[in-house]
C-alpha positions as CSV (number, residue, x, y, z in Angstrom):
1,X,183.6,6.0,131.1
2,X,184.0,3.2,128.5
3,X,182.2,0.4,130.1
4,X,183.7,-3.4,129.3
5,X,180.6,-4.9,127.5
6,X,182.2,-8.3,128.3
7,X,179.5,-11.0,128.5
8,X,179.0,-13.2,130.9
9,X,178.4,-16.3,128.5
10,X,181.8,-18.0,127.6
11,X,183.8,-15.0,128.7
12,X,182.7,-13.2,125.1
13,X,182.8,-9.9,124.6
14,X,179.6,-7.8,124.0
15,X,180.7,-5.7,121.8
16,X,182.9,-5.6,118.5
17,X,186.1,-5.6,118.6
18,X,188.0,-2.0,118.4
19,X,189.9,-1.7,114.9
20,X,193.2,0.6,114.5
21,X,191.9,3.5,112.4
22,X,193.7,3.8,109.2
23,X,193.7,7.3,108.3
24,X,195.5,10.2,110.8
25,X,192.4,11.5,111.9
26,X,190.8,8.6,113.1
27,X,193.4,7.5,115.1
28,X,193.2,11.5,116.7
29,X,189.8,10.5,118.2
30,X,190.4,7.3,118.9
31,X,193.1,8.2,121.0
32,X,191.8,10.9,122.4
33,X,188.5,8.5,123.4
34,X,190.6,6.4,125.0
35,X,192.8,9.1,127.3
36,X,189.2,10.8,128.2
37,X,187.9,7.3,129.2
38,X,191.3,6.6,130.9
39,X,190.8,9.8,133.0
40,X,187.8,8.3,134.3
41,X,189.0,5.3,135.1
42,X,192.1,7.0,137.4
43,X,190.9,10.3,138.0
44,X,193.1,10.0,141.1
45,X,196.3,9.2,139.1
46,X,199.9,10.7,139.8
47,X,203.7,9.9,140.1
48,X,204.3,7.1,141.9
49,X,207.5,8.1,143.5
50,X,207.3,9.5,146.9
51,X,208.6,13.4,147.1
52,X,208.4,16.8,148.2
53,X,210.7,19.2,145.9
54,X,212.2,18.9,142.6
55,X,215.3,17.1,143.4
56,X,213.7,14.2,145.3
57,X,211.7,13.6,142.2
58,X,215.2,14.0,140.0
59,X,216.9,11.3,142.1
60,X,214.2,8.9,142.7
61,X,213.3,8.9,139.2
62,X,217.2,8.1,138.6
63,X,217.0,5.7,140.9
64,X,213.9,3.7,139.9
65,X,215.3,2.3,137.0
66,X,215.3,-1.3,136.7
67,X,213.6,-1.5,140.1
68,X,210.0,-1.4,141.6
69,X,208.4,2.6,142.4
70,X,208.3,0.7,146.1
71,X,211.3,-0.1,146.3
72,X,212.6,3.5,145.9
73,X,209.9,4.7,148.1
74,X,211.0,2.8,150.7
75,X,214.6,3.7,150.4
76,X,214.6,7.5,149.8
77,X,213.4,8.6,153.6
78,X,216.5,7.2,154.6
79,X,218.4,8.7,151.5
80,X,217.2,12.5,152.2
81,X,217.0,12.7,155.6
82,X,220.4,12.1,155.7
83,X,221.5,13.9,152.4
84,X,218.5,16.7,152.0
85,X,220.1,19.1,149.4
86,X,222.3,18.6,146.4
87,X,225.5,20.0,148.4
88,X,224.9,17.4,151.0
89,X,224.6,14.7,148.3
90,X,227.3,15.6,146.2
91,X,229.6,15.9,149.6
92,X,228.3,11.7,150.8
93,X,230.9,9.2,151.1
94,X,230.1,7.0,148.2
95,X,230.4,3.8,150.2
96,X,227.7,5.4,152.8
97,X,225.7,6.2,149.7
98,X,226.1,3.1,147.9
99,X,224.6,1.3,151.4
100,X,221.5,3.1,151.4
101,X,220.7,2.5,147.6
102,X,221.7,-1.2,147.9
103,X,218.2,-2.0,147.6
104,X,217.5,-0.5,144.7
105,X,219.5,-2.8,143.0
106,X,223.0,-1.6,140.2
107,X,223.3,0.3,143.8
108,X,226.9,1.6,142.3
109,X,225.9,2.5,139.5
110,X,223.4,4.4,140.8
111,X,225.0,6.0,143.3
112,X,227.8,7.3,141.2
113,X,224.6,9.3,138.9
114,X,223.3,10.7,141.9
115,X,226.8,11.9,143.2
116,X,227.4,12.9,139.4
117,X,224.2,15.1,139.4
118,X,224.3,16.6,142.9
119,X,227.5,17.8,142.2
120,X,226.6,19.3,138.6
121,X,223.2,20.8,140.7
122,X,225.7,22.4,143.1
123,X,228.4,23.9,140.3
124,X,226.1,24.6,137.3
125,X,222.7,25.3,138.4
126,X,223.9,27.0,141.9
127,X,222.3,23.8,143.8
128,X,218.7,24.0,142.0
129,X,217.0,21.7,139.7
130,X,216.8,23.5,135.8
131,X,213.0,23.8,134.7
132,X,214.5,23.0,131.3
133,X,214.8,19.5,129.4
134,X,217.6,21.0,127.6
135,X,219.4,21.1,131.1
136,X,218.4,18.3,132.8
137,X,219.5,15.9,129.9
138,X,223.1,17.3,130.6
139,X,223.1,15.9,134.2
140,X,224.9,12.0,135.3
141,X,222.0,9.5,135.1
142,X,219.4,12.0,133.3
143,X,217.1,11.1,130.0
144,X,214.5,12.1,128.1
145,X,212.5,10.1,130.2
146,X,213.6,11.4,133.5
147,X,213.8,15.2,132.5
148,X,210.0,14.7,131.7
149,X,208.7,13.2,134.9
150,X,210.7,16.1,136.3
151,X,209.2,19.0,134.2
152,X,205.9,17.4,134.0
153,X,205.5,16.7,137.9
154,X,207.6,18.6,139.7
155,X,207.4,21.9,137.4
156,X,204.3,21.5,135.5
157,X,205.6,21.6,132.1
158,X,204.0,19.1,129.7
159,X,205.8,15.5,128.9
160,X,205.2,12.4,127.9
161,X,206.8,9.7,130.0
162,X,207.6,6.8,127.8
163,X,208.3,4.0,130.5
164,X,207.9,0.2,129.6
165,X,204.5,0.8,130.4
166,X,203.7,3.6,128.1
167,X,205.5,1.8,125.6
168,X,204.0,-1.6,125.5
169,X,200.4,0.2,125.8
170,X,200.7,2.5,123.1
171,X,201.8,-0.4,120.7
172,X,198.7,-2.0,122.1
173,X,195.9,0.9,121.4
174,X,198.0,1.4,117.6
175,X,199.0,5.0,118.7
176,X,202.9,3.7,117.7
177,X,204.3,1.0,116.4
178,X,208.0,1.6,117.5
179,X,210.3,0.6,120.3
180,X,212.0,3.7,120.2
181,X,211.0,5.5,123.1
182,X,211.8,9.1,121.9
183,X,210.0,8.2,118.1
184,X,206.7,6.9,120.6
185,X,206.8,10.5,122.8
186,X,207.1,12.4,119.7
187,X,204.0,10.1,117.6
188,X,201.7,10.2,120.5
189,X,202.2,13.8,121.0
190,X,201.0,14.6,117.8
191,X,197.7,12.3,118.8
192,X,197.2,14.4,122.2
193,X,196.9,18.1,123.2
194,X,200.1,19.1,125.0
195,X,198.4,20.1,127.9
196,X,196.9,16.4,128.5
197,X,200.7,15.0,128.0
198,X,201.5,15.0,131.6
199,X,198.3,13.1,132.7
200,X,197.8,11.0,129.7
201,X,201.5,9.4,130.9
202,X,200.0,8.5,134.4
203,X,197.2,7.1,133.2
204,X,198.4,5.2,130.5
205,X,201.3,3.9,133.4
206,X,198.6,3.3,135.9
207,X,196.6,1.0,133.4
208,X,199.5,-1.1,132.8
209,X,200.2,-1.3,136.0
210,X,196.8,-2.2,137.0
211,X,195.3,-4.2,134.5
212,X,197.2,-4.2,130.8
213,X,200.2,-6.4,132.0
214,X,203.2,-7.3,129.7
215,X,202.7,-11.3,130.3
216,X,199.3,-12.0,131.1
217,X,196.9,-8.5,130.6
218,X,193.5,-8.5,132.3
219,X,191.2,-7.7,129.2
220,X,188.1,-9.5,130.9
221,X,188.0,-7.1,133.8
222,X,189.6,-4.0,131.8
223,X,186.7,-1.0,132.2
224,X,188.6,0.5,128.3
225,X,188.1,-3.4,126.4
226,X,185.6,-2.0,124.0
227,X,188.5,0.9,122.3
228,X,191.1,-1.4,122.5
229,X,192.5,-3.1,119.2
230,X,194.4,-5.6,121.2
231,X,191.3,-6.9,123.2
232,X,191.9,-10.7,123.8
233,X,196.1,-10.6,123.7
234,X,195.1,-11.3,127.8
235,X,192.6,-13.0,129.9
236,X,189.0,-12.4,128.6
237,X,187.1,-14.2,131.5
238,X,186.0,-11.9,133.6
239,X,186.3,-14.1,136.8
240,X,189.5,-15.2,135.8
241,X,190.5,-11.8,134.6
242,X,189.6,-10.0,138.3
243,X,192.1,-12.0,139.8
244,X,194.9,-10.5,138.3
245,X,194.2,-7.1,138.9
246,X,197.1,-5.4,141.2
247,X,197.2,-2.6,143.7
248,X,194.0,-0.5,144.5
249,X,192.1,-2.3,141.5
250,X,192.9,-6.2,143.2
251,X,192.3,-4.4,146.8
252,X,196.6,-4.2,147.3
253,X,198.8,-1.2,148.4
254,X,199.8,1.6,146.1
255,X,204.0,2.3,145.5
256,X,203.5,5.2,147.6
257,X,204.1,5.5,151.4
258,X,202.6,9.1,151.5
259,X,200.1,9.0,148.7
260,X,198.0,11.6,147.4
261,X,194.9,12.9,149.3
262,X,192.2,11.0,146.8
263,X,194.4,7.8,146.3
264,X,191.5,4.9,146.6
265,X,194.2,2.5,147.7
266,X,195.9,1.8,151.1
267,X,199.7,3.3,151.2
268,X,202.2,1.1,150.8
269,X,204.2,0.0,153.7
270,X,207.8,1.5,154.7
271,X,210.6,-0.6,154.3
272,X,210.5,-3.4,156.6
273,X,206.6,-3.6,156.9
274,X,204.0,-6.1,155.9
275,X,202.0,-5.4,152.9
């Protein structure tokens, strides 16, 4: 694992600074250094949405948008233990629905995608989830983004998962230096082996999640500083830095209520609980 090397003295680092490669082969190992030490930094990492088949996953994912991974977690048991199967989805009341996805937030919205794609589940697909991103791109409420944490997690074909997360971070490590998020997935696959796709997205997510925040990144108490080009856009003392570590890393709950087996971290609580 890539150790910090950040020295105690004035919050310095130890080491020099990481450098974008300039040439298309340097930025190959580069990246690949950095998704190796990544892995063993969150060897334990996963989806962060709660689920147990392929069409929780499809409609949690649908539903996380512009919303907390908690916040869907703590809404779905209620969601699926009353509407289990597409056929019972597609057949809710929409005002019942909307109810139960109100804390998701753009609750209306939402629900009108996940009536939208239960019923196309139900009359196209004879009430399963395709295994196909050609598919399930067709469906209410369904990207690029959402087919591949589908096929990735839920059918283990490879993806890359270009959240904000992904995003901002692979600007940040010079794998990318576009918005776009299908021109990133499509750049950064050409940097990783297919097969790592699927984990390199929930690592990268869980990093910026963790430590390599939008506002205010913890590079002080990041264990990756020394292969990152962007060391110091954040915090670089250490003390200082440790404080804004979130979930297991600052000692906080996960997203998930039922996470996996070797999550370090304490579940997070159900809807209604204290933290």
């Amino acid at each position: 694992m890539a150790k910090s090397g950040v020295g105690e003295a004035a919050g310095r680092p130890a080491f020099k600074k990481a450098k974008v490669p300039t040439t298309h082969t340097g930025l190959v190992r580069q990246a690949r250094k950095i998704n190796r030490a990544l892995a063993e930094v969150y060897p334990y990492a996963h989806p962060e949405l709660d689920f147990r088949n392929p069409f929780e996953l499809l409609v949690a994912t649908v539903l996380s948008a512009q919303t907390t991974d908690l916040r869907v977690n703590q809404t779905t048991p209620a969601l699926f233990a009353k509407f289990p199967t597409p056929e019972a989805m597609a057949a809710a009341n929409p005002e019942e629905l909307e109810e139960i996805l109100r804390p998701t937030g753009f609750f209306r919205a939402k629900a009108k995608s996940v009536l939208g794609l239960s019923a196309a589940l139900r009359d196209r697909f004879d009430g399963e989830v395709p295994g196909r991103l050609e598919d399930l791109v067709t469906l209410p409420g369904v990207g690029r983004k959402t087919a591949n944490v589908v096929l990735g997690n839920a059918f283990g074909v490879p993806g890359i998962t270009v959240d904000t997360h992904f995003g901002r971070l692979a600007r940040r490590f010079g794998w990318t230096g576009s918005d776009d998020p299908v021109k990133v997935e499509h750049e950064v696959g050409e940097l990783i082996p297919k097969s790592e796709w699927t984990m390199l997205s929930h690592r990268v997510v869980f990093h910026g999640r963790r430590i390599c925040h939008a506002r205010r990144p913890a590079c002080g108490a990041c264990p990756i500083a020394e292969l990152c080009p962007s060391y110091g856009e954040g915090e670089i003392d250490p003390v200082k830095a440790e404080k804004l570590l979130k979930y297991e890393k600052g000692g906080q709950p996960g997203q998930r209520l039922s996470p996996p087996p070797d999550y370090p971290g304490k579940p997070a609580p159900a809807a209604g609980g204290a933290a």
